[in-house]
C-alpha positions as CSV (number, residue, x, y, z in Angstrom):
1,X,92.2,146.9,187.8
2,X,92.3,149.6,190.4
3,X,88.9,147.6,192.2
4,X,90.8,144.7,192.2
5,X,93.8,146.1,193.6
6,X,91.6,147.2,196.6
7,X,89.4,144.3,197.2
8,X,93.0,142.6,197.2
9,X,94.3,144.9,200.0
10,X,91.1,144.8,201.9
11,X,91.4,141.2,202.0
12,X,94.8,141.3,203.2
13,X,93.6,143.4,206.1
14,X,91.0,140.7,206.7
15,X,93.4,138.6,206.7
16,X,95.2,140.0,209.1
17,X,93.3,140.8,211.6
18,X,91.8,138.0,212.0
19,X,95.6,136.2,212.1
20,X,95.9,134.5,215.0
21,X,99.0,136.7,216.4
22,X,96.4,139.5,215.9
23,X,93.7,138.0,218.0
24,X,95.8,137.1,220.8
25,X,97.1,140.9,220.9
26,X,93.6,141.7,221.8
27,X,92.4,139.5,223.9
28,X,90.8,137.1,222.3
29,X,92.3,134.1,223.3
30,X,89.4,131.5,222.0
31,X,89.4,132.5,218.9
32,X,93.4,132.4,218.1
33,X,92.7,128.5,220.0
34,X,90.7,127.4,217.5
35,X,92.9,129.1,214.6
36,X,96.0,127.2,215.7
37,X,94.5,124.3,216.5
38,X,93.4,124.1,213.5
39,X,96.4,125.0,211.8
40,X,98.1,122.5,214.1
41,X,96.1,119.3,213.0
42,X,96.8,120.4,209.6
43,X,100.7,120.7,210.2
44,X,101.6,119.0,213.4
45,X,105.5,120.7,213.4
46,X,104.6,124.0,212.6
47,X,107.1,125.4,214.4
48,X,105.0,129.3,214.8
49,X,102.0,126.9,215.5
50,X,103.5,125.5,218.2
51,X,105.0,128.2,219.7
52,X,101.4,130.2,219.8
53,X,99.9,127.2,221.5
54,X,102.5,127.3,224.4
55,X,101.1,131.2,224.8
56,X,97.7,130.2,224.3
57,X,97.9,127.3,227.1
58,X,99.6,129.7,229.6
59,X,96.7,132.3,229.0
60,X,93.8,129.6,230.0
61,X,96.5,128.6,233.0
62,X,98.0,125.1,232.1
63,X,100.7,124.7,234.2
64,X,102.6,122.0,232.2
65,X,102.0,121.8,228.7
66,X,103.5,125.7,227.5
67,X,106.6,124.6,228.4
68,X,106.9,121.7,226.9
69,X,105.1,123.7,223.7
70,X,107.9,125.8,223.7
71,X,110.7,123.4,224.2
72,X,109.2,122.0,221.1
73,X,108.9,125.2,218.8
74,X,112.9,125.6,219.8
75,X,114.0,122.4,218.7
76,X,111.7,123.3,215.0
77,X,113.5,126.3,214.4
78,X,115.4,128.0,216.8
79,X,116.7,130.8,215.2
80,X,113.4,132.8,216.1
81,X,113.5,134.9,218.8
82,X,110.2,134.8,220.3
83,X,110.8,131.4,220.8
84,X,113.1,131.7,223.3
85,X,111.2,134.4,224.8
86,X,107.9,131.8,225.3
87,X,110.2,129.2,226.6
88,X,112.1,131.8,229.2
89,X,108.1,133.2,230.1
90,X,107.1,129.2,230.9
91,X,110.3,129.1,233.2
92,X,108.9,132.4,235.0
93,X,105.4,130.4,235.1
94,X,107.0,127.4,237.2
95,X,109.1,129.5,239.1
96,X,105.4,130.6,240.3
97,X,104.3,127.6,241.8
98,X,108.3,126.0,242.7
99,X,109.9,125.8,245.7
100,X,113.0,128.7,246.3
101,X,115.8,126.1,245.6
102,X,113.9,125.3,242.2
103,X,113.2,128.7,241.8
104,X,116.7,129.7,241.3
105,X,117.0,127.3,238.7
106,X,114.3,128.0,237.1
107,X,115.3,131.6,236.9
108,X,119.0,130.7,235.3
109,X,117.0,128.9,232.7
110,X,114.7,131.8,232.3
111,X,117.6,134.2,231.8
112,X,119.5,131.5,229.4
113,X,116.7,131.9,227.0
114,X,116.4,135.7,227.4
115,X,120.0,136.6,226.6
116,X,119.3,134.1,223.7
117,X,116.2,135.8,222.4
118,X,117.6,139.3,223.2
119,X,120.9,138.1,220.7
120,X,118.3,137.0,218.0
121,X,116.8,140.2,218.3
122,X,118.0,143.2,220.7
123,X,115.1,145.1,220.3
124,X,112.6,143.1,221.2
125,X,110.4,145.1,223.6
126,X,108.5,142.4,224.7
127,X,111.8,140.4,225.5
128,X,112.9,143.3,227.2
129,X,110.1,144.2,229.6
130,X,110.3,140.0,230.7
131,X,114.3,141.1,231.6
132,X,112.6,144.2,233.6
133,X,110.0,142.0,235.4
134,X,113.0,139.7,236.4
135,X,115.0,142.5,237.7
136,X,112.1,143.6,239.8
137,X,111.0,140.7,240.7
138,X,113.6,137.9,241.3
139,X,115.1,137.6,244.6
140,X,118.8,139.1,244.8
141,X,120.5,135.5,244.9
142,X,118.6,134.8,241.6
143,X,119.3,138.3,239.8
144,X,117.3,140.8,240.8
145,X,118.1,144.1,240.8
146,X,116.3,147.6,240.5
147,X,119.1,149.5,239.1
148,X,119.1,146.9,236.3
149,X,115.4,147.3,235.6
150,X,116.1,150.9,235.3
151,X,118.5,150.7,232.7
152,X,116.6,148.2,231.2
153,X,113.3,150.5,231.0
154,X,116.1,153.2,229.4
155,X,117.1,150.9,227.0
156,X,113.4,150.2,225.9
157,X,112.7,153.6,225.8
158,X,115.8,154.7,222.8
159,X,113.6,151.7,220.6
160,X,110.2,152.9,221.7
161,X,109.2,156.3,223.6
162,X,105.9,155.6,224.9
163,X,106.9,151.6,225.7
164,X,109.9,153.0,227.8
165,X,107.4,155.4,229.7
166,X,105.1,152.7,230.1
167,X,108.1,150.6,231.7
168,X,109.2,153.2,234.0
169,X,105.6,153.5,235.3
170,X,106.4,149.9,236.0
171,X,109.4,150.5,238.1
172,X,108.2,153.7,239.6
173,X,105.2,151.2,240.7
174,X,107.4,148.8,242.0
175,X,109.2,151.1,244.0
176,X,105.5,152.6,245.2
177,X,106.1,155.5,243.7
178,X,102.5,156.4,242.8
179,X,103.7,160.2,241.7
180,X,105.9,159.4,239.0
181,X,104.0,156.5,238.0
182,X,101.0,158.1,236.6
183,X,103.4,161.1,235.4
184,X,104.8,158.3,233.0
185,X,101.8,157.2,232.1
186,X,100.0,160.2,231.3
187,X,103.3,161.3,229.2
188,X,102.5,157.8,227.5
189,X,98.8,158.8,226.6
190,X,99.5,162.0,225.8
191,X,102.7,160.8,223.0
192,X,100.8,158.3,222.0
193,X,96.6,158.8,222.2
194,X,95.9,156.0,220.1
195,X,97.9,153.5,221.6
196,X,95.3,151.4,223.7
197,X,97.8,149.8,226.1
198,X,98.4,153.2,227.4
199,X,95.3,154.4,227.9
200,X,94.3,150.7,229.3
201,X,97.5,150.9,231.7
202,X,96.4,154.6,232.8
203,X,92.6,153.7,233.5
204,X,94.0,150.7,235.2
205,X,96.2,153.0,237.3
206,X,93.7,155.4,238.1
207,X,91.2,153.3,238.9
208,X,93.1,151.1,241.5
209,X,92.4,151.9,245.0
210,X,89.8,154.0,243.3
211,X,92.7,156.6,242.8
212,X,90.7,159.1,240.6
213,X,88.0,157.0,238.9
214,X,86.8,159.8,237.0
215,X,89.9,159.7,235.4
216,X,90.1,156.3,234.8
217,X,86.8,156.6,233.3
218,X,87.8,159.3,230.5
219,X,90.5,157.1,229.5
220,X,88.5,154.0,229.7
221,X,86.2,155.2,227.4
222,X,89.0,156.8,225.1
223,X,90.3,153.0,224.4
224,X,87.1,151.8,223.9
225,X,86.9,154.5,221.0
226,X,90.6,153.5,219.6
227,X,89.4,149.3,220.0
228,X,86.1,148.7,220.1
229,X,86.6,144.9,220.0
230,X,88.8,145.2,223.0
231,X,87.2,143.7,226.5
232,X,89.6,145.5,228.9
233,X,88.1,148.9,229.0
234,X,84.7,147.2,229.1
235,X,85.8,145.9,232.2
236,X,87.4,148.4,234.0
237,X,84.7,151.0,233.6
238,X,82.3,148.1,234.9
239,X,84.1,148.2,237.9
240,X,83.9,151.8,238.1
241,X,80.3,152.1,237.5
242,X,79.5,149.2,240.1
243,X,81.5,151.2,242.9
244,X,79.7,154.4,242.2
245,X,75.8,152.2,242.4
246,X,75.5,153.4,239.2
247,X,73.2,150.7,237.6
248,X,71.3,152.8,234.4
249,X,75.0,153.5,233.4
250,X,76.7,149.5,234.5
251,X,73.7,148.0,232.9
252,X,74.2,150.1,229.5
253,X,77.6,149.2,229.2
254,X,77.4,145.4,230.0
255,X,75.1,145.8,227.0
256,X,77.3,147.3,224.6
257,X,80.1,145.0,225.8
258,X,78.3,141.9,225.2
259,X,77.5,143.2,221.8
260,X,81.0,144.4,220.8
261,X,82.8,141.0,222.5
262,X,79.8,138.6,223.0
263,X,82.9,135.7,223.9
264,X,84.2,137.3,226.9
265,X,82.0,138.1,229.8
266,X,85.0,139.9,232.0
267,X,82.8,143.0,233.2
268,X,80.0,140.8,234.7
269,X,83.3,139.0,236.7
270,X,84.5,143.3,237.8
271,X,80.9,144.1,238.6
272,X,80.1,141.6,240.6
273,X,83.6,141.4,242.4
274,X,83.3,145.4,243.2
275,X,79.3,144.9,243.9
276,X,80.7,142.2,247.0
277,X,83.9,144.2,248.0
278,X,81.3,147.4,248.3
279,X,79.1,144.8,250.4
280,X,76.4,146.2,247.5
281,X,73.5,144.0,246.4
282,X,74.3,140.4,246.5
283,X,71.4,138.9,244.6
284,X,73.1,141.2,241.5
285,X,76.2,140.3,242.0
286,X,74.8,137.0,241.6
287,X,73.5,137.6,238.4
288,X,76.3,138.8,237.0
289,X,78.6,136.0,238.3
290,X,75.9,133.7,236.5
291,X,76.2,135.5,233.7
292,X,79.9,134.7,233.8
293,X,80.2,130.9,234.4
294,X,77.4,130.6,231.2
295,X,80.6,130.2,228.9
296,X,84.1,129.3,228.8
297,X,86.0,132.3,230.6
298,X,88.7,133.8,228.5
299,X,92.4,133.2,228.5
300,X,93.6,135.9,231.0
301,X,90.6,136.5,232.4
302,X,88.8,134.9,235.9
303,X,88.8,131.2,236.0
304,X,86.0,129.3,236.4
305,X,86.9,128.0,240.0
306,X,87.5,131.8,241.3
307,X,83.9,133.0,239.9
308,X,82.0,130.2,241.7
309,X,84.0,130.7,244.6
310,X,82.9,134.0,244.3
311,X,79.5,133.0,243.3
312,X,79.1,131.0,246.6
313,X,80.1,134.3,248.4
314,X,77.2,136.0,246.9
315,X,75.0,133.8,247.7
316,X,76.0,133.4,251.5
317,X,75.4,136.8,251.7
318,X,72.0,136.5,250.8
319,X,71.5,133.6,253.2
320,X,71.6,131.2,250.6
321,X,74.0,128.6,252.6
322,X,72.9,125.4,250.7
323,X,73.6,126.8,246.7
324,X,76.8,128.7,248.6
325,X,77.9,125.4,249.8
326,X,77.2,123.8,246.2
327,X,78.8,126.8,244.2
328,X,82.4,126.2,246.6
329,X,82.2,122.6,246.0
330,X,82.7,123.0,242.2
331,X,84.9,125.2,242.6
332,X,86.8,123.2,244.7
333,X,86.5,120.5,242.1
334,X,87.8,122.9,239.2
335,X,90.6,124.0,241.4
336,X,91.7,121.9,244.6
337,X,93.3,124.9,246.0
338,X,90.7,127.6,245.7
339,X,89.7,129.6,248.8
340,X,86.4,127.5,248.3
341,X,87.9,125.0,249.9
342,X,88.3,127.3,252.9
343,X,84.9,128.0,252.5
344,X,83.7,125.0,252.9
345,X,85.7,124.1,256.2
346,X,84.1,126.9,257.8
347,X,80.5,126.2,256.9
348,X,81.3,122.3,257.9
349,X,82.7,123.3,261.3
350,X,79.9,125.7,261.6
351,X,77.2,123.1,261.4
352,X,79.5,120.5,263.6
353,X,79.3,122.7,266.0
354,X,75.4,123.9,266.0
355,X,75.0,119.8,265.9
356,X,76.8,119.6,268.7
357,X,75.3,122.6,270.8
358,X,71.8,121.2,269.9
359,X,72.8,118.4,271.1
360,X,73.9,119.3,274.6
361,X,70.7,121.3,274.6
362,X,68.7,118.2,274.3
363,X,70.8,116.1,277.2
């Protein structure tokens, strides 16, 4: 009975990690795709469905449907909270790519569903830090207010210590306060070692403007001992290990990063973008890039238009002008307004105008 009992509760753990709210938690944005799809042809108004679709479809960067996803898990059932939270997120995706008279409509919509999911459930954190980004980020006409993200990072911090210190590293940020933001973050690591977000949001930190990547690295390597199955701190030591042309050390943990997340090929995408800012070794930085565009990038991560962009910078600098040239125009195609685009302007005026030297020369 008591071996049953267990087998039971292990399966239960099974079960839920491999949920699809679970997956997308860490990352692994694919996988929860193919869960809810699933789940959806099954059940086409399954209102949770529906609503983790709209998520899943921002993460890979649709610019249309999570909204309408969302609109649609509201009308199922909306009495749910995070509900409204998607739906106010989607009006924060628009407001990205709107003009500033649509933006401020966008942004009363956005707060609409805010106040509603923050009446459903006040202690939301994740509803809470989408009110702090407004505050910071939302011009003054719209709402936006410092003071107000301040109280609002207090307010997350009486429902979760180390979420409000990891919120007022946000707003010391914003106010480019680089002192007490990695003061709040280290308190955050240090309350809570085992959360990975912390250490992930301190490595990140430290590792930014290469701030103190040895550091960053320490606590890199400390998430990747609390998740495993986690891609971030893959990548952000691969970005540290690339700046310090350290390839016995970026080569071993590429290795152990495809093994732990074989789906997500993020630290070939930092290595190679830190090999080109370094002006390091182009033909690797190809290889990695490669490396990236063999699968589908993950939600979150690079798309596939900004790595052959990328990709076509790599080779340029290697001399490669015709694979340069075909690398920009597929990323063009993926994305009409990638920087390829700009890319490819330059190398057609370039050649117009060695035509047209060449041809003077001739005359």
């Amino acid at each position: 009975m008591r071996v049953l009992t267990l087998l039971a509760a292990m399966g239960s753990v099974l079960a839920q990690d491999t949920s699809p709210e679970k997956l997308i938690e860490a990352g692994h944005w694919k996988r929860a795709r193919a869960v809810v799809e699933r789940r959806l042809h099954d059940v086409p108004d399954d209102p949770n469905a529906t609503f983790l679709l709209s998520q899943i479809r921002a993460a890979f960067g649709d610019r249309t449907s999570p909204a309408a996803l969302a609109e649609k898990a509201v009308r199922l059932d909306g009495r749910v909270a995070r509900f409204h939270r998607q739906l106010a997120e989607c009006q924060g995706l628009l407001a990205q790519h709107a003009n500033i008279f649509q933006q401020i409509g966008l942004a009363r919509r956005f707060r609409k569903e805010l106040d509603t999911a923050l009446e459903l459930e006040p202690r939301d954190v994740q509803a809470l830090r989408d009110l702090l980004e407004f505050y910071l980020l939302a011009p003054g006409i719209a709402g936006g207010d410092v003071k107000k993200a301040d109280a609002v990072a207090q307010q997350i911090a009486g429902i979760d210590s180390c979420e409000g210190d990891l919120a007022k590293a946000r707003v010391a940020e914003f106010r480019k306060d680089g002192k007490e933001s990695e003061a709040r973050l280290r308190r955050a690591v240090e309350t809570c070692p085992t959360l990975y977000k912390a250490q992930i949001a301190l490595a990140e930190f430290l590792a930014a403007g290469h701030h103190d990547e040895k550091a960053a690295e320490i606590a890199a390597k400390a998430a990747i001992a609390i998740e495993p199955g986690r891609i971030q701190a893959y990548t952000i030591l691969a970005g540290i290990y690339a700046g310090r042309q350290d390839p016995a050390s970026l080569e071993a943990l590429l290795l152990s990063a495809a093994a732990a997340v074989p789906d997500d090929a993020a630290p070939y995408y930092r290595a190679a973008e830190r090999t080109l800012s370094d002006q390091g070794d182009a033909a690797k930085a190809e290889r990695y890039l490669r490396t990236y565009v063999s699968q589908e990038p993950e939600g979150n991560e690079p798309a596939a238009a900004e790595a052959h962009w990328r990709l076509g910078l790599a080779f340029r600098a290697q001399g490669k002008e015709a694979q340069a040239a075909r690398e920009w125009r597929v990323a063009v195609q993926l994305d009409p307004e990638s920087p390829a685009g700009r890319e490819l302007k330059r190398t057609r005026h370039s050649e117009n105008t060695s035509n047209t030297t060449g041809s003077g020369g001739e005359n």
